[in-house]
C-alpha positions as CSV (number, residue, x, y, z in Angstrom):
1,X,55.8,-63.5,-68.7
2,X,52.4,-62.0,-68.5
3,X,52.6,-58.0,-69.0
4,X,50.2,-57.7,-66.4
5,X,51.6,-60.2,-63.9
6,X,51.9,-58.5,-60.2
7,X,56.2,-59.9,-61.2
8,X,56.3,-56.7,-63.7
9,X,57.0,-53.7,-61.4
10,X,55.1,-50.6,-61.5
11,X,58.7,-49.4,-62.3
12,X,59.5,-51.5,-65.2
13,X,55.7,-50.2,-66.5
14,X,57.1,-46.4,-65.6
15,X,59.8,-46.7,-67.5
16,X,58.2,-48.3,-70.4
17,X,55.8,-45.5,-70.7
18,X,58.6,-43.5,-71.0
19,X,60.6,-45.5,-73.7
20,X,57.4,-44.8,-75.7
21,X,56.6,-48.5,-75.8
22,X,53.1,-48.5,-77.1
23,X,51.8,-51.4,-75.3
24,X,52.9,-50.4,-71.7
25,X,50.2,-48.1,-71.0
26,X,47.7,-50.5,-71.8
27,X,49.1,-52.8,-69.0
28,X,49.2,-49.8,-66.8
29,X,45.3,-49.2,-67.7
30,X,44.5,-52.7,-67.2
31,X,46.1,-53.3,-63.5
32,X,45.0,-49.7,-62.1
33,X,41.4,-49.0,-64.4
34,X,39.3,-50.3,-61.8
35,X,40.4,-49.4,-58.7
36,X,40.4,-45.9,-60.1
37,X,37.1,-46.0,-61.0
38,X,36.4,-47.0,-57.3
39,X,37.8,-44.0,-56.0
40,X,36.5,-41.8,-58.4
41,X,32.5,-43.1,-57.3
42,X,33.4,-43.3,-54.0
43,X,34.2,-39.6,-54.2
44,X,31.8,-37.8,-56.9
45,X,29.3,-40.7,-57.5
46,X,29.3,-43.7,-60.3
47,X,27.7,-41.6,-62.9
48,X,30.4,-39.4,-62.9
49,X,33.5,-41.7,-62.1
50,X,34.1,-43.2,-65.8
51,X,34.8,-39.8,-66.9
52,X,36.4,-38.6,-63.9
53,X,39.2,-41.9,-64.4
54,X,39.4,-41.2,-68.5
55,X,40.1,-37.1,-67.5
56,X,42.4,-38.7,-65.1
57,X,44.5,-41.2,-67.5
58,X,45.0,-38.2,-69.6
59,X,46.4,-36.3,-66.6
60,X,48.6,-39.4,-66.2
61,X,50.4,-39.1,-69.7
62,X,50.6,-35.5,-69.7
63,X,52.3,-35.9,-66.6
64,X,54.4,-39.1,-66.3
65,X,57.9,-37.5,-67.1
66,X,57.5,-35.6,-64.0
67,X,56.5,-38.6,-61.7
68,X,59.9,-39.0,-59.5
69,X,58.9,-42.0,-57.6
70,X,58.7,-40.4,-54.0
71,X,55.1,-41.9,-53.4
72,X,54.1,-45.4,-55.2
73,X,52.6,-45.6,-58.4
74,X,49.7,-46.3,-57.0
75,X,49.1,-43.3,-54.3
76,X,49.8,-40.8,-57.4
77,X,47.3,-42.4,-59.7
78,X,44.6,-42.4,-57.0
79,X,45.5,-38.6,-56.1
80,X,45.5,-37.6,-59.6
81,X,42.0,-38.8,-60.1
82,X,40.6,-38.3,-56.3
83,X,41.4,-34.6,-57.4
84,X,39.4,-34.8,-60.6
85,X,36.5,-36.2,-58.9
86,X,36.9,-33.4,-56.4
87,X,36.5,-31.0,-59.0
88,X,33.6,-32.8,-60.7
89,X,32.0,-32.6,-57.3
90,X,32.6,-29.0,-56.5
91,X,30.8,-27.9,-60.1
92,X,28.1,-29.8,-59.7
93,X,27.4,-28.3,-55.8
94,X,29.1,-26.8,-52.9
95,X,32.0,-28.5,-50.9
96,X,30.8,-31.2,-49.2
97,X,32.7,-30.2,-45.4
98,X,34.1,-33.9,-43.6
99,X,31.3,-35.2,-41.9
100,X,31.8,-32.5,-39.0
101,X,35.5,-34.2,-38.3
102,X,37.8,-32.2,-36.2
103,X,41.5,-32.9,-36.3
104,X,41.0,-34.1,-32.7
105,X,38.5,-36.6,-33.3
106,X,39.3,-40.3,-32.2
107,X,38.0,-43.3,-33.5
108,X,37.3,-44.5,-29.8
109,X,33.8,-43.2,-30.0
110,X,33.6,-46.5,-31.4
111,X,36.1,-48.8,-29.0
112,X,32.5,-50.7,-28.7
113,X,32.2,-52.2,-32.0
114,X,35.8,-51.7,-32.9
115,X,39.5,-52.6,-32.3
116,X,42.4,-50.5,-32.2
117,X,43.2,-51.6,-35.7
118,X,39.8,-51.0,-36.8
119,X,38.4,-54.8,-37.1
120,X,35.1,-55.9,-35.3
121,X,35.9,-57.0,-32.1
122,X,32.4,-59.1,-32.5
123,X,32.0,-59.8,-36.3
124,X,28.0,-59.9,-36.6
125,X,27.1,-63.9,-37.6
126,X,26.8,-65.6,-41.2
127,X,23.6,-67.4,-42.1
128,X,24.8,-70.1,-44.5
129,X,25.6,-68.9,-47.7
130,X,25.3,-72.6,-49.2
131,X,21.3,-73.3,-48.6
132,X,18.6,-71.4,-51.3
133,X,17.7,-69.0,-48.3
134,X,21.1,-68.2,-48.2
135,X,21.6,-67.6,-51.5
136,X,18.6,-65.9,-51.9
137,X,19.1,-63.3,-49.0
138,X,23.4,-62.8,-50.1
139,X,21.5,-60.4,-53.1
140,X,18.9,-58.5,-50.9
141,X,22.0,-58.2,-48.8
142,X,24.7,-56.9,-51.4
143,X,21.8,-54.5,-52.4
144,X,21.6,-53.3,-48.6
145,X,25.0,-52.7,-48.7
146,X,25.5,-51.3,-51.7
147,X,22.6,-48.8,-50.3
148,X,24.5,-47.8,-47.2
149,X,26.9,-47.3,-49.1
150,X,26.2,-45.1,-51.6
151,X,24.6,-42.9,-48.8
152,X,27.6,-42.4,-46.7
153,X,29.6,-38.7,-47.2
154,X,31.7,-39.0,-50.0
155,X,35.1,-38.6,-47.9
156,X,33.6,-41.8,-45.6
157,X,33.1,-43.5,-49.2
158,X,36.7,-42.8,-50.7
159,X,38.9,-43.4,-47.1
160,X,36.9,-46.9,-46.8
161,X,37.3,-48.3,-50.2
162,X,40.9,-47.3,-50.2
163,X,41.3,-49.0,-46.8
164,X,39.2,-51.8,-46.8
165,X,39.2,-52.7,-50.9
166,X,42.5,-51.2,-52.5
167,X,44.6,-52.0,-49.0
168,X,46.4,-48.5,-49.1
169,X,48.2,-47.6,-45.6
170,X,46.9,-45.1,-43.7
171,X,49.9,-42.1,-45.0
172,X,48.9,-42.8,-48.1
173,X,45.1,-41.8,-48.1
174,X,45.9,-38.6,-45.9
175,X,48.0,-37.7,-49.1
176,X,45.6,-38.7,-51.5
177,X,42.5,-37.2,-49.4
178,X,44.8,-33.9,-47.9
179,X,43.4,-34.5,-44.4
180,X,44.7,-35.6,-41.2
181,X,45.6,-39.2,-39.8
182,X,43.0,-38.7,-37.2
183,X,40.1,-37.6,-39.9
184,X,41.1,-40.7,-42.0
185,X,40.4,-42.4,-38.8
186,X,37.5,-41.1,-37.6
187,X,36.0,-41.1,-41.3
188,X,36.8,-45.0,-42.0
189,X,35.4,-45.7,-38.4
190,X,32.4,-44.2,-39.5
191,X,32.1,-45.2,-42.7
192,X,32.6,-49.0,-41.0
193,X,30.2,-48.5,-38.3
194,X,27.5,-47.6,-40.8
195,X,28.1,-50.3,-43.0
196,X,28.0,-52.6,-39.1
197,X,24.4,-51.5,-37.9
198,X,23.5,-52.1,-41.3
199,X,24.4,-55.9,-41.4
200,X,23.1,-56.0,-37.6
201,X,19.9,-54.8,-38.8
202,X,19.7,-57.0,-41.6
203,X,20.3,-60.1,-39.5
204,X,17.8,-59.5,-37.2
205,X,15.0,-57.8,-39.4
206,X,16.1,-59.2,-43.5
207,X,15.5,-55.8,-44.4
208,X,17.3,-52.9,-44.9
């Protein structure tokens, strides 16, 4: 069986590490490396987030024997480095506050665009993807979007790539992010409705 097969538990890898078995941390790098890294520049920026993830793996070994398995695997790898790409982001300049978000905010500012799970409740159309045109305007529109979001706050960035990419549950990012379940909220709403106008604009204009 492939070490790296979703079959092989984060567990089994757990226990591994601690056995000393020199290959298991490897696997553990190779299934959780990237999604890392997607936190990490969601939070303090992609220049930063390789080193942020390799300060973070080191954090992980120096610390696995006390890992009791209360959250996943997975929400205390993402914490450990979410908090070094905090600190990165606090030396280089001030604390960036949450977008203004109050513990009473509600996502239904945005019942408009959104659902009360958080999907469109219009998805905006799809030119076809299949003709030259299409193909042509999928890269000026990854480049849009990769635009927007870079630009959002860094707390908008890190709740709506853990959402919306890594598929954490909505517990799990408060703990990782140390907010509220109505900031995680308001902040992937907005995060999302940014990233909406965008595409809206884009359809109608081909520009950003």
């Amino acid at each position: 069986m492939n070490d790296n097969s979703p079959a092989v538990t984060d567990a089994a890898l757990v226990q591994r590490l601690l056995a000393g078995e020199p290959d298991a941390f490897e696997v553990l790098v190779k299934r959780y490396h990237l999604p890392m890294q997607r936190v990490a520049a969601a939070i303090v920026g992609q220049g930063e987030a390789e080193e942020a993830v390799q300060e973070a793996w080191m954090a992980v070994m120096r610390h696995l024997g006390g890992f009791r398995g209360d959250s996943s695997l997975k929400t205390w790898l993402f914490t450990i480095v979410s908090n070094e790409a905090k600190s990165r982001l606090r030396k280089a300049r001030r604390e960036v506050p949450l977008d203004g978000v109050g513990d009473d905010g509600s996502p239904q500012l945005f019942s408009d665009r959104f659902d009360a799970t958080g999907h469109w409740r219009t998805a905006p159309p799809l030119w076809d993807q299949d003709s030259p045109e299409g193909l042509l305007s999928f890269e000026d529109f990854r480049r849009c979007l990769e635009k927007v979001i870079e630009r959002l706050p860094e707390n908008q960035r890190a709740a709506m790539a853990m959402c919306d990419m890594d598929g954490l549950p909505l517990d799990e990012i408060c703990n990782i992010l140390g907010v509220s379940a109505s900031n995680v909220r308001v902040l992937i709403h907005r995060a999302r409705l940014k990233v909406y106008a965008m595409v809206e604009h884009y359809e109608e204009t081909g520009t950003c």
